[in-house]
BAKELO-296561 format. One record per residue: residue in three letters; x, y, z of N, C-alpha, C in turn. Coordinates in Angstrom, 1 decimal, always signed. Example, Ala and Ser with C-alpha at 12.3 -4.5 7.8 and 13.67 -1.06 7.14 Angstrom:
2
SITE  res    n.c1    n.c2    n.c3   ca.c1   ca.c2   ca.c3    c.c1    c.c2    c.c3
SITE  ala   +13.2    -5.7    +7.8   +12.3    -4.5    +7.8   +13.2    -3.3    +7.8
SITE  ser   +12.8    -2.2    +7.1   +13.7    -1.1    +7.1   +12.9    +0.0    +7.9
***
This chain:
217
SITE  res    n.c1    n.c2    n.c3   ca.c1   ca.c2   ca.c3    c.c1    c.c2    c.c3
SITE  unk   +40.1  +105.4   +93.4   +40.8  +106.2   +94.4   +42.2  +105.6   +94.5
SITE  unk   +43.1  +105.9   +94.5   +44.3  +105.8   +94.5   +45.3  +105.5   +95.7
SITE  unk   +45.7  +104.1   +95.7   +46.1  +104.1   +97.5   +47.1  +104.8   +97.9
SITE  unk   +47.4  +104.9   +99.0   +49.0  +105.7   +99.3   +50.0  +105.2   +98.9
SITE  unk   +50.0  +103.6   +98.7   +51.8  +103.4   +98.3   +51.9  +103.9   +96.9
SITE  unk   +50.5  +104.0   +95.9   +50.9  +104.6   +94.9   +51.2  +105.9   +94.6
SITE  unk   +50.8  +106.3   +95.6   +51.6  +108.1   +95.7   +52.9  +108.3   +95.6
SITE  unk   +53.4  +109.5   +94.9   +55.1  +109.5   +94.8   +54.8  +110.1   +95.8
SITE  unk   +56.2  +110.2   +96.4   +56.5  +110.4   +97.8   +57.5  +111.9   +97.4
SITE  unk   +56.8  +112.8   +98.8   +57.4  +113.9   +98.4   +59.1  +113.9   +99.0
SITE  unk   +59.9  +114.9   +98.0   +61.1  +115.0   +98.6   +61.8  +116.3   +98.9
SITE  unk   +62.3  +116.4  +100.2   +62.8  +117.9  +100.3   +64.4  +118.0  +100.9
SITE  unk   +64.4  +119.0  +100.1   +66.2  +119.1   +99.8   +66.8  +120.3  +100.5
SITE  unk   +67.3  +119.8  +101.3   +68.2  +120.8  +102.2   +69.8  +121.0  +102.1
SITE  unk   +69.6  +122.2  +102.3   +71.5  +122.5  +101.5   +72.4  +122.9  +103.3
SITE  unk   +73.6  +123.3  +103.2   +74.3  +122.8  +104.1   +73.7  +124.4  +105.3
SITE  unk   +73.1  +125.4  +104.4   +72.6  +126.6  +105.0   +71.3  +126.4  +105.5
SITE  unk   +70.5  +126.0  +104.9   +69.4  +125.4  +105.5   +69.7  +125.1  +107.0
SITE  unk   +70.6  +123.8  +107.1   +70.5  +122.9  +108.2   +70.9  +123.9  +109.4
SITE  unk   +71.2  +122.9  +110.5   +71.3  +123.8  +111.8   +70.7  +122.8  +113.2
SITE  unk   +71.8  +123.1  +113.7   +72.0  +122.2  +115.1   +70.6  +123.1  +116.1
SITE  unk   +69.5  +124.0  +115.4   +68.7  +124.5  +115.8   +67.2  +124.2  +115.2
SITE  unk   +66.5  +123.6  +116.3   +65.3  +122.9  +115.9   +64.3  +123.7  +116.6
SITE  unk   +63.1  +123.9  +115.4   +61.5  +124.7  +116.2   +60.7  +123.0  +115.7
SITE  unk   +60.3  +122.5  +117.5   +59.0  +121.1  +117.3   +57.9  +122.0  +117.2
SITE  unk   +57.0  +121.9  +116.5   +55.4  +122.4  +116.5   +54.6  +121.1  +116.7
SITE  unk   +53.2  +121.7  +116.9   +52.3  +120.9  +116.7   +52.3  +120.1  +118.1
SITE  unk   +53.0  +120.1  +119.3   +53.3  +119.1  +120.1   +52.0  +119.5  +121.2
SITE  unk   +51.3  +118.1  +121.3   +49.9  +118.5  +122.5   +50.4  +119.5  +123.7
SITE  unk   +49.5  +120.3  +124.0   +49.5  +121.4  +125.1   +48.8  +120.3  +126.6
SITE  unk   +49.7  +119.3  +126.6   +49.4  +118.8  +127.9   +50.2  +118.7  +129.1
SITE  unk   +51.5  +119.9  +129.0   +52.2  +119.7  +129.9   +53.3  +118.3  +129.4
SITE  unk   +53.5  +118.1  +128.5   +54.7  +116.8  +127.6   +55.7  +117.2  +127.5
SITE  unk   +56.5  +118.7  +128.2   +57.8  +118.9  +127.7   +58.6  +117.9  +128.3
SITE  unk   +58.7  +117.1  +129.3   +60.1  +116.5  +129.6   +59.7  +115.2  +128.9
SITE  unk   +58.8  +114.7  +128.7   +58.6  +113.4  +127.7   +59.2  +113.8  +126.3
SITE  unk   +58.8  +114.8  +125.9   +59.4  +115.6  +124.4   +61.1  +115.5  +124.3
SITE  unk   +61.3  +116.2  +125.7   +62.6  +116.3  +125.6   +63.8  +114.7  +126.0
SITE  unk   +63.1  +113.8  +126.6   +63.7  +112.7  +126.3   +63.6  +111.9  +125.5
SITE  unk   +62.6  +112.2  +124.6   +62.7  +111.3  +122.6   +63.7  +112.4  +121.9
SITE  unk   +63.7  +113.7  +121.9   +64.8  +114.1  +121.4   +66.2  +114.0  +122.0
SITE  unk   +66.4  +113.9  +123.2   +67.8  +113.7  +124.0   +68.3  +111.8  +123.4
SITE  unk   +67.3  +111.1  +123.1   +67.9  +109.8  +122.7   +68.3  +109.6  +120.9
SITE  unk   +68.4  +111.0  +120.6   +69.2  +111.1  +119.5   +70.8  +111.9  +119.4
SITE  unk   +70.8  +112.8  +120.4   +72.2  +113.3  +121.0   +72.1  +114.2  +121.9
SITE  unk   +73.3  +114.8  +122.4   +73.3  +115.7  +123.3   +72.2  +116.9  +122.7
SITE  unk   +71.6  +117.3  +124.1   +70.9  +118.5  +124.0   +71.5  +119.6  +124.9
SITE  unk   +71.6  +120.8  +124.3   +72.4  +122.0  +124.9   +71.4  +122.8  +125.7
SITE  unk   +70.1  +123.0  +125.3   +69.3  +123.6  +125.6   +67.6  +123.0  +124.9
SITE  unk   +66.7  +122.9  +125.6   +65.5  +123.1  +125.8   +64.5  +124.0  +126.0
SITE  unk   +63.8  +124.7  +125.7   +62.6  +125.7  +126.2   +61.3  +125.8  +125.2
SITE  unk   +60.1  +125.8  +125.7   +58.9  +126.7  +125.0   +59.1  +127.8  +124.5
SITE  unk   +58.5  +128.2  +123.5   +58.3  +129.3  +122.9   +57.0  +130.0  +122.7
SITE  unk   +56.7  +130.2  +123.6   +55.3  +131.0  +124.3   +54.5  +132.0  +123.5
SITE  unk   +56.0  +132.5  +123.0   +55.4  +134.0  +122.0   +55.3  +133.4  +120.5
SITE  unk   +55.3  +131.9  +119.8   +55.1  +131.5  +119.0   +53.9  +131.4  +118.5
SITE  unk   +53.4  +132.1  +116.9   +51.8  +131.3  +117.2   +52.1  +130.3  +116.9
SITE  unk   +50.6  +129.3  +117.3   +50.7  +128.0  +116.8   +49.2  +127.3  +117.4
SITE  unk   +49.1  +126.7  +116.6   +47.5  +126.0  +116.5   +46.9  +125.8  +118.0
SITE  unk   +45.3  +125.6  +117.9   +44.9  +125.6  +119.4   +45.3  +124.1  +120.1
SITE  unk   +45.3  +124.5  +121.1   +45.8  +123.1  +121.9   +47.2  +122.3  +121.8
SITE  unk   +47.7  +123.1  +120.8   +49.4  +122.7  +121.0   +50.6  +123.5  +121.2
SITE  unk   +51.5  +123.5  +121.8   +52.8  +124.2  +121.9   +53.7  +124.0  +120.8
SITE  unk   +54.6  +125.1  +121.0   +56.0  +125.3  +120.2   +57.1  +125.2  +120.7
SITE  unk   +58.2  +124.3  +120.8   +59.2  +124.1  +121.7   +60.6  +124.4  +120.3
SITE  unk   +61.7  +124.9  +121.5   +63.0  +125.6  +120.4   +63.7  +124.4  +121.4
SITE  unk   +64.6  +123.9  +120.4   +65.7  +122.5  +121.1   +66.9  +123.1  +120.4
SITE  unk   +68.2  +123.1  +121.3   +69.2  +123.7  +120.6   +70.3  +122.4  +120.9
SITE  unk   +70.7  +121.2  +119.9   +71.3  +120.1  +119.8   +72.9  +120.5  +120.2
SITE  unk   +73.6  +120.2  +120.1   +75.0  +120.3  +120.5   +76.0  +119.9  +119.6
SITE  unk   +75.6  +118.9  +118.5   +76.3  +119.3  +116.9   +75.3  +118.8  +116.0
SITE  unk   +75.3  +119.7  +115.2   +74.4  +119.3  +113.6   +74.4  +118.5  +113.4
SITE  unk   +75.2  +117.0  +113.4   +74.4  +116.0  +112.6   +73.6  +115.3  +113.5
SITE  unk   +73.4  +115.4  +115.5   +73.0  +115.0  +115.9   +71.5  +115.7  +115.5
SITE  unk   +71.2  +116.9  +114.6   +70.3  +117.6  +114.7   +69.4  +116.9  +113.6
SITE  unk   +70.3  +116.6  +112.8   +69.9  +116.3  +111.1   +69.2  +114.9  +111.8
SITE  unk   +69.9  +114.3  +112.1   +69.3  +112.9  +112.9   +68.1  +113.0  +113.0
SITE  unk   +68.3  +113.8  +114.2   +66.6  +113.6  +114.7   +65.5  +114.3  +114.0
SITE  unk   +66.0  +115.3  +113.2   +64.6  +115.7  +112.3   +64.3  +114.7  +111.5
SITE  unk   +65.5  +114.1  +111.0   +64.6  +113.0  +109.6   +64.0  +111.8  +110.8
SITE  unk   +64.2  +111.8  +111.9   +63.8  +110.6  +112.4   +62.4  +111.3  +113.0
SITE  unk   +62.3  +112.3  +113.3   +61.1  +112.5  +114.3   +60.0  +113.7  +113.6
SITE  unk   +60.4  +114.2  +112.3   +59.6  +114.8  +111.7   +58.4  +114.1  +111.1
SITE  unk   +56.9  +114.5  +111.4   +55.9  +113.5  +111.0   +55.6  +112.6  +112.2
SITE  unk   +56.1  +112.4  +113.1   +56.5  +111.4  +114.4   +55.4  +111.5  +115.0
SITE  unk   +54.7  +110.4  +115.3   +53.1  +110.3  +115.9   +53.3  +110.9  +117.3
SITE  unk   +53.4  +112.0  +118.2   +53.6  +111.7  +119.9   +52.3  +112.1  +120.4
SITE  unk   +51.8  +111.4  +121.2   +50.6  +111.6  +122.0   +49.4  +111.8  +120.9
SITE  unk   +49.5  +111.2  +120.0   +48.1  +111.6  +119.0   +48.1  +112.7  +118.2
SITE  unk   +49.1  +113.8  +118.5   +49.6  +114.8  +117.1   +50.9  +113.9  +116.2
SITE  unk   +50.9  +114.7  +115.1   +52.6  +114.5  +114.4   +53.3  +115.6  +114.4
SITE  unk   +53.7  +115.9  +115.1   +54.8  +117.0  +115.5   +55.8  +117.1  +113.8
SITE  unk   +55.8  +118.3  +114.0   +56.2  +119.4  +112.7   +57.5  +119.7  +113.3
SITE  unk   +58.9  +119.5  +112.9   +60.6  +119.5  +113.3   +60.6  +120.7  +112.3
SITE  unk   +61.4  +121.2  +112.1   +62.3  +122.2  +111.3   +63.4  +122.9  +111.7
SITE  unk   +64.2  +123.1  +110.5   +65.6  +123.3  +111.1   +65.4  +125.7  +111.3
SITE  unk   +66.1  +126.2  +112.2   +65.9  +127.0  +112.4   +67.1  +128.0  +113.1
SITE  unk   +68.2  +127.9  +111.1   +69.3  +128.7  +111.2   +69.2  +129.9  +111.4
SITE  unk   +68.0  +130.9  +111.9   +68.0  +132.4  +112.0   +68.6  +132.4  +113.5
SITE  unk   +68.7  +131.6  +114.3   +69.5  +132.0  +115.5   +70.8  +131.3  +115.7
SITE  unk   +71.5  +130.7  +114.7   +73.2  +130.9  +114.6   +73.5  +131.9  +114.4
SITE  unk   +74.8  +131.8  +115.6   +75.8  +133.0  +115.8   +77.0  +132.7  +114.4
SITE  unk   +77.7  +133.6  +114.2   +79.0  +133.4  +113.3   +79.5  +132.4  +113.4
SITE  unk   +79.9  +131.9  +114.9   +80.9  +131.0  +115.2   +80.1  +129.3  +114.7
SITE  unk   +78.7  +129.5  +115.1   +77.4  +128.4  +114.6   +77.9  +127.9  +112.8
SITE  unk   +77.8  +129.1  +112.4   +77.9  +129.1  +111.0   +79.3  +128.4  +110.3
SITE  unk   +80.2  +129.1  +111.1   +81.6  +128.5  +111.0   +81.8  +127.4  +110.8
SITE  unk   +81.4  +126.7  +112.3   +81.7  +125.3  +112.4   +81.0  +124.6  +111.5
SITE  unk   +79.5  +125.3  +111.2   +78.9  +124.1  +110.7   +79.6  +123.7  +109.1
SITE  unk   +79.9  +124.9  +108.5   +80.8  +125.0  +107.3   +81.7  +124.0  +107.1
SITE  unk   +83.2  +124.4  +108.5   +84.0  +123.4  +108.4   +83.2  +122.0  +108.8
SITE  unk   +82.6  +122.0  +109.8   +82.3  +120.1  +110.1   +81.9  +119.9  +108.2
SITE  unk   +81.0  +120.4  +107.3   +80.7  +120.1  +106.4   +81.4  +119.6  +105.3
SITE  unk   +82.9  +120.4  +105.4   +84.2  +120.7  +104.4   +84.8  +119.1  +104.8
SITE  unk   +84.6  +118.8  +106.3   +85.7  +117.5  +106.6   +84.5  +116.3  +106.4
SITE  unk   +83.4  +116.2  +106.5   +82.4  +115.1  +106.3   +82.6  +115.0  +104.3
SITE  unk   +82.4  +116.2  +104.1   +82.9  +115.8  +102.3   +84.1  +115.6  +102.1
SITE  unk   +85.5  +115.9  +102.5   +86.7  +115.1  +102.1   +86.8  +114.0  +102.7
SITE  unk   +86.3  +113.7  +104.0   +86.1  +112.0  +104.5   +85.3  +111.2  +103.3
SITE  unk   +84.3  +111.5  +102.6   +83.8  +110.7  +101.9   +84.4  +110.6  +100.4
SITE  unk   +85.3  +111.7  +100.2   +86.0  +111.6   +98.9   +87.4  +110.8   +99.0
SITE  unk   +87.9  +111.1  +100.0   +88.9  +109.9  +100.6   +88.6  +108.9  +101.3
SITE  unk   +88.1  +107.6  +100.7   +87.0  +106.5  +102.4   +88.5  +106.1  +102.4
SITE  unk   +89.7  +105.4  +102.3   +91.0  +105.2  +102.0   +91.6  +105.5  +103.6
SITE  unk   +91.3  +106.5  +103.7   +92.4  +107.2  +104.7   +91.5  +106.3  +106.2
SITE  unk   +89.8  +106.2  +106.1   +89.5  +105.6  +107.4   +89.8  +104.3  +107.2
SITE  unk   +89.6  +103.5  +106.2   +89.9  +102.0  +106.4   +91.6  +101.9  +106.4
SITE  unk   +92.4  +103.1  +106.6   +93.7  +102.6  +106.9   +94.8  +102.4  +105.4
SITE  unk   +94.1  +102.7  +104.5   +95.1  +103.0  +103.2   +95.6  +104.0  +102.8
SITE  unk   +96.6  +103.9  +102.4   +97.4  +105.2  +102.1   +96.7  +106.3  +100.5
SITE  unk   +96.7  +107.1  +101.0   +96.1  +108.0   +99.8   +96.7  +109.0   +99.4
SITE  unk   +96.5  +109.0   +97.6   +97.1  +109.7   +97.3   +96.7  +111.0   +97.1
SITE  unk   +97.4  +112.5   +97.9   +97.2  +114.0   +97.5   +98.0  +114.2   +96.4
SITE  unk   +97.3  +115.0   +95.1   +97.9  +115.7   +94.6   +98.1  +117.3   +94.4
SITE  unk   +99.8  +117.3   +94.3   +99.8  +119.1   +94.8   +99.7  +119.8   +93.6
SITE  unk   +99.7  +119.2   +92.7   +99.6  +120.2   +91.3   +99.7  +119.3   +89.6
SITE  unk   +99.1  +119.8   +88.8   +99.6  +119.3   +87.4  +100.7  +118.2   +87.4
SITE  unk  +101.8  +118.6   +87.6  +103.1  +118.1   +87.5  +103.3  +117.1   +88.3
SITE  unk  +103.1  +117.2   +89.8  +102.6  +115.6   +90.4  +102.1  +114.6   +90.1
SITE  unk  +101.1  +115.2   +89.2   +99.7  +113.8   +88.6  +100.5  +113.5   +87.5
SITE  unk  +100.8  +114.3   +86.8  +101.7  +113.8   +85.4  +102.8  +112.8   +85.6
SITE  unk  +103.8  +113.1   +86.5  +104.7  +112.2   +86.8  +104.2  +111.0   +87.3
SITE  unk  +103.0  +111.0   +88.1  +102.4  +110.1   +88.8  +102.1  +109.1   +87.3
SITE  unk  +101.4  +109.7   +86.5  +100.7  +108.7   +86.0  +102.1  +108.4   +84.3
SITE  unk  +102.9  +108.9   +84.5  +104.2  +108.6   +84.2  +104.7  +107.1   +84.4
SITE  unk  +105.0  +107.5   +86.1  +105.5  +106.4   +86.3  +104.9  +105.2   +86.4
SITE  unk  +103.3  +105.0   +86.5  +102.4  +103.8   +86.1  +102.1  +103.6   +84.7
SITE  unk  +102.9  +104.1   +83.8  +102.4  +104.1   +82.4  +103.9  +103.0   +82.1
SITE  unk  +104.7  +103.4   +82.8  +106.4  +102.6   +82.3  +106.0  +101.8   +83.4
SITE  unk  +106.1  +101.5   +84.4  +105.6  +100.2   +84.9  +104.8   +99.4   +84.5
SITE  unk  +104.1   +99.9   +83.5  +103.1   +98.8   +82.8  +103.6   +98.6   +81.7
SITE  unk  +104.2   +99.0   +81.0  +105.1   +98.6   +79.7  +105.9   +97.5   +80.3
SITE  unk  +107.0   +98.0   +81.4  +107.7   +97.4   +81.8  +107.3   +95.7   +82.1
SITE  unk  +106.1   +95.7   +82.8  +105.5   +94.8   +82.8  +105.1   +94.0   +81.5
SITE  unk  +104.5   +94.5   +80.4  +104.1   +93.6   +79.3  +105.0   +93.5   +78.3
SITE  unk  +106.4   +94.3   +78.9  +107.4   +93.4   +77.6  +107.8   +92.3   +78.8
SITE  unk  +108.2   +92.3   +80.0  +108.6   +91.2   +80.5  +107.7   +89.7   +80.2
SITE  unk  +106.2   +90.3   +80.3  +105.1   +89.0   +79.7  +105.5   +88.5   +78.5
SITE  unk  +105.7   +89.4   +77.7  +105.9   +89.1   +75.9  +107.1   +88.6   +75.7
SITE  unk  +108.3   +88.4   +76.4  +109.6   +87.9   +76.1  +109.4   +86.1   +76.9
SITE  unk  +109.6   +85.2   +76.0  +110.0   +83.9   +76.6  +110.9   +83.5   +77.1
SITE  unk  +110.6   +82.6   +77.9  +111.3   +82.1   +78.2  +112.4   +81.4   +77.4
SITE  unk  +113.9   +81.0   +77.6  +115.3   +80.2   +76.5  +114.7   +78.8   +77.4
SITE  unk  +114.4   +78.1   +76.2  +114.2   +76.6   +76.1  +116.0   +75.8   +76.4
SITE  unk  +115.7   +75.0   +77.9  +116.7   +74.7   +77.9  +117.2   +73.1   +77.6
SITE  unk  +118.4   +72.6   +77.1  +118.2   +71.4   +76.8  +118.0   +70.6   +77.8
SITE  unk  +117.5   +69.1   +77.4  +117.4   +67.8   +78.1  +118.0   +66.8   +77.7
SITE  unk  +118.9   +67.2   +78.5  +120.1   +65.3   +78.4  +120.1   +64.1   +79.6
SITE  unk  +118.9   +64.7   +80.4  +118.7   +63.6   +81.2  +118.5   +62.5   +80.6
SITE  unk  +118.8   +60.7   +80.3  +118.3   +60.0   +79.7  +117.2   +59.0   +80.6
SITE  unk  +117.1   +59.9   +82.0  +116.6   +58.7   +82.8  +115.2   +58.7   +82.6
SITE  unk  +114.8   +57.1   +83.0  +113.4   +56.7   +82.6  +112.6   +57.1   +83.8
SITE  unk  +111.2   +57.5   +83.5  +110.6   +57.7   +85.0  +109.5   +57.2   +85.0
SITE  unk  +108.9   +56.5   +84.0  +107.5   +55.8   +84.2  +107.8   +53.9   +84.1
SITE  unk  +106.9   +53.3   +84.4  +107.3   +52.0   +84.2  +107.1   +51.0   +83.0
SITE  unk  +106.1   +52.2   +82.2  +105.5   +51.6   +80.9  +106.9   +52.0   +79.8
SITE  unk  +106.8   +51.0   +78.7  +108.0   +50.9   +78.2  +107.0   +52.5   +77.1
SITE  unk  +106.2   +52.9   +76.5  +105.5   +53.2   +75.6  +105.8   +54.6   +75.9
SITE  unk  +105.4   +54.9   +77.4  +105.4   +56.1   +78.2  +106.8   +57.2   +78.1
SITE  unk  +107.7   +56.2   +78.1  +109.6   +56.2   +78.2  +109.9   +56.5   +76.9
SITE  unk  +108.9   +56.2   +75.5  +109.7   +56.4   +74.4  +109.1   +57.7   +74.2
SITE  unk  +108.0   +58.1   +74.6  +107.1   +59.3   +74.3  +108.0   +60.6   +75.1
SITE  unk  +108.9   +60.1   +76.4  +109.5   +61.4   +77.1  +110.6   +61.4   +76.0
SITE  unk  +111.1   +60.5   +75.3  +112.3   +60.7   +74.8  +111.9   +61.1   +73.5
SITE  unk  +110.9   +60.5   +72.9  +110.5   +61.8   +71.6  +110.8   +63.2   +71.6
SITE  unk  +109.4   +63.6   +72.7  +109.5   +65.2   +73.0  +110.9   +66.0   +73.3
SITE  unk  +111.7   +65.0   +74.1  +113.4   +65.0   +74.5  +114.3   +65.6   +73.5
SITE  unk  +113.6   +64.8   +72.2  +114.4   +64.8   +71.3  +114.0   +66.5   +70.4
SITE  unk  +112.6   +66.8   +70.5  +112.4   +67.4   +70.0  +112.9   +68.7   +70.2
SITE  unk  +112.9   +69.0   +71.5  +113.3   +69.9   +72.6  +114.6   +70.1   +72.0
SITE  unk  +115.5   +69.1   +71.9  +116.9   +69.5   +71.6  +117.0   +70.4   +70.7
SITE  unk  +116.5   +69.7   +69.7  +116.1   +70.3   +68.1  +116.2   +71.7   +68.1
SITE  unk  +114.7   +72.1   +68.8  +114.3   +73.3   +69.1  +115.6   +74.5   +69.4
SITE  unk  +116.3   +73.4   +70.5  +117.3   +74.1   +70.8  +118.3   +74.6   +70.2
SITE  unk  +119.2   +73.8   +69.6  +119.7   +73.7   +68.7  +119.9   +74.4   +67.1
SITE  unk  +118.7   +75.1   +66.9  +118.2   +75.9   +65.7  +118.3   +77.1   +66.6
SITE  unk  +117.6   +77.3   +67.5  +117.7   +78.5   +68.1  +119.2   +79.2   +68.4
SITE  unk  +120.2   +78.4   +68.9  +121.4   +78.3   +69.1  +122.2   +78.9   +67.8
SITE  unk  +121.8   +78.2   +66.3  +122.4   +78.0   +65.5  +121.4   +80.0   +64.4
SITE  unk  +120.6   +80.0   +64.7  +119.7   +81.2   +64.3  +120.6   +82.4   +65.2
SITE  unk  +120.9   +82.3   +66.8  +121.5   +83.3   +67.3  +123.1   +83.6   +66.5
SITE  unk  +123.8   +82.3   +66.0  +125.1   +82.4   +65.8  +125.5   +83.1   +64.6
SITE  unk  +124.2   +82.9   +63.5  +124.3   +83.9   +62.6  +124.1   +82.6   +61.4
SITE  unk  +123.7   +83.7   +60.2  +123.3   +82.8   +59.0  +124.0   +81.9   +59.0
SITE  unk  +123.4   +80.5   +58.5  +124.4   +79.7   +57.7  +124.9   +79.5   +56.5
SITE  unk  +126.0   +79.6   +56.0  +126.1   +80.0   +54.2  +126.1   +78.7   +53.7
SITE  unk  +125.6   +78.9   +52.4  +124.9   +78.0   +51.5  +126.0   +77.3   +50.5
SITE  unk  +125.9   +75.9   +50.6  +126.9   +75.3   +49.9  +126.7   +75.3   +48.7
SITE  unk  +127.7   +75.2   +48.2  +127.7   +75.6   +46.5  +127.1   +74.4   +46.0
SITE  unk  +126.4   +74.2   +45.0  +126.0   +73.1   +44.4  +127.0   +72.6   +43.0
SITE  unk  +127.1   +72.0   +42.3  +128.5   +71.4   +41.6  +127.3   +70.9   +40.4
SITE  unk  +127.3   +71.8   +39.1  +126.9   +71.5   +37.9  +127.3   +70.5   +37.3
SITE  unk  +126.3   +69.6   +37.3  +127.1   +67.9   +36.7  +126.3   +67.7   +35.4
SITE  unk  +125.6   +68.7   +34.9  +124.3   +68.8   +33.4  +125.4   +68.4   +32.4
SITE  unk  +125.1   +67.7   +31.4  +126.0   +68.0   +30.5  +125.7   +69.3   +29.1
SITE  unk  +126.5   +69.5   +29.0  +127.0   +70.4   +27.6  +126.6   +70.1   +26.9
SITE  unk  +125.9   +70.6   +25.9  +126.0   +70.5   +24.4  +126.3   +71.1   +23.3
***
């Protein structure tokens, strides 16, 4: 037999029509528990309205209660939290119950939906960074224009050296005599360096004639 954790767990997928700041609880004991009911649901948000639904069928010995939340996600809340929810020895049965939104229900829930998905496509703008809108084609193009030359800009500045400059300091700065001949090696070399560079910017150097001393025969 097969235990429960090894069961896949079922999943149900609710779209933004589905939902609704409008909840039917079933299954809830017929013992007189509405204000107990109604204060496990109030400790998830404002509640607008409360009542039984009398003309509901619904199984023997339990009621059907209609909760009308005060914004949808306080609604979404508490279904995922209290759907299945042990109270008094039943598990009360939540469902969302969009057939009694008005237009204006429908409205909001739309827009609150429109601004919870561009809050999450922009997190930028709540932690306080500037973000970028684009108004068309031509914006982004230029946009990614001008990050394309700033990054060139950038890796010829990396790719160009620095001009080696000379060293005519002759002063000693270590106490070892060994140490002193080694800065003045490199010293020397450095000039060099310099020096050729100097003499490569100034332009070719022309080549001395050589003087044929072979003899004739």
């Amino acid at each position: 037999m097969r235990r429960y954790k090894d069961e896949a767990a079922a999943v149900r997928v609710y779209t933004v029509c589905d939902e609704s700041r409008y909840l039917i609880v079933r299954n809830v004991p017929a013992v007189g528990c509405g204000d107990d009911l109604l204060k496990l649901f109030a400790s998830y948000g404002d509640i607008q309205d409360f009542k039984p639904m009398d003309a509901e069928d619904c199984e023997q010995f339990t009621d059907v209660y209609w909760i009308q939340f005060c914004l949808v996600s306080n609604a979404r809340y508490a279904k995922r939290k209290l759907d299945e929810y042990a109270f008094m020895g039943n598990k009360l049965q939540v469902s969302y119950a969009p057939q009694f939104e008005s237009v204006s229900d429908t409205k909001d829930k739309l827009e609150g939906r429109i601004k919870e998905v561009f809050s999450r496509l922009n997190p930028g703008r709540s932690k306080g960074r500037p973000t970028v809108h684009n108004s068309g084609d031509s914006s982004e193009a230029s946009l990614l224009s001008a990050v394309e030359r700033a990054g060139s800009q950038h890796n010829q500045s990396t790719l160009i050296e620095p001009p080696i400059t000379r060293v005519s300091s002759n002063q000693e700065y270590f106490p070892s005599q060994s140490m002193n001949q080694t800065v003045n090696l490199v010293r020397e070399k450095l000039n060099k360096i310099q020096s050729s560079t100097e003499n490569l910017q100034a332009g070719p150097v022309p080549k001395k004639t050589r003087v044929d001393n072979r003899r004739r025969i």
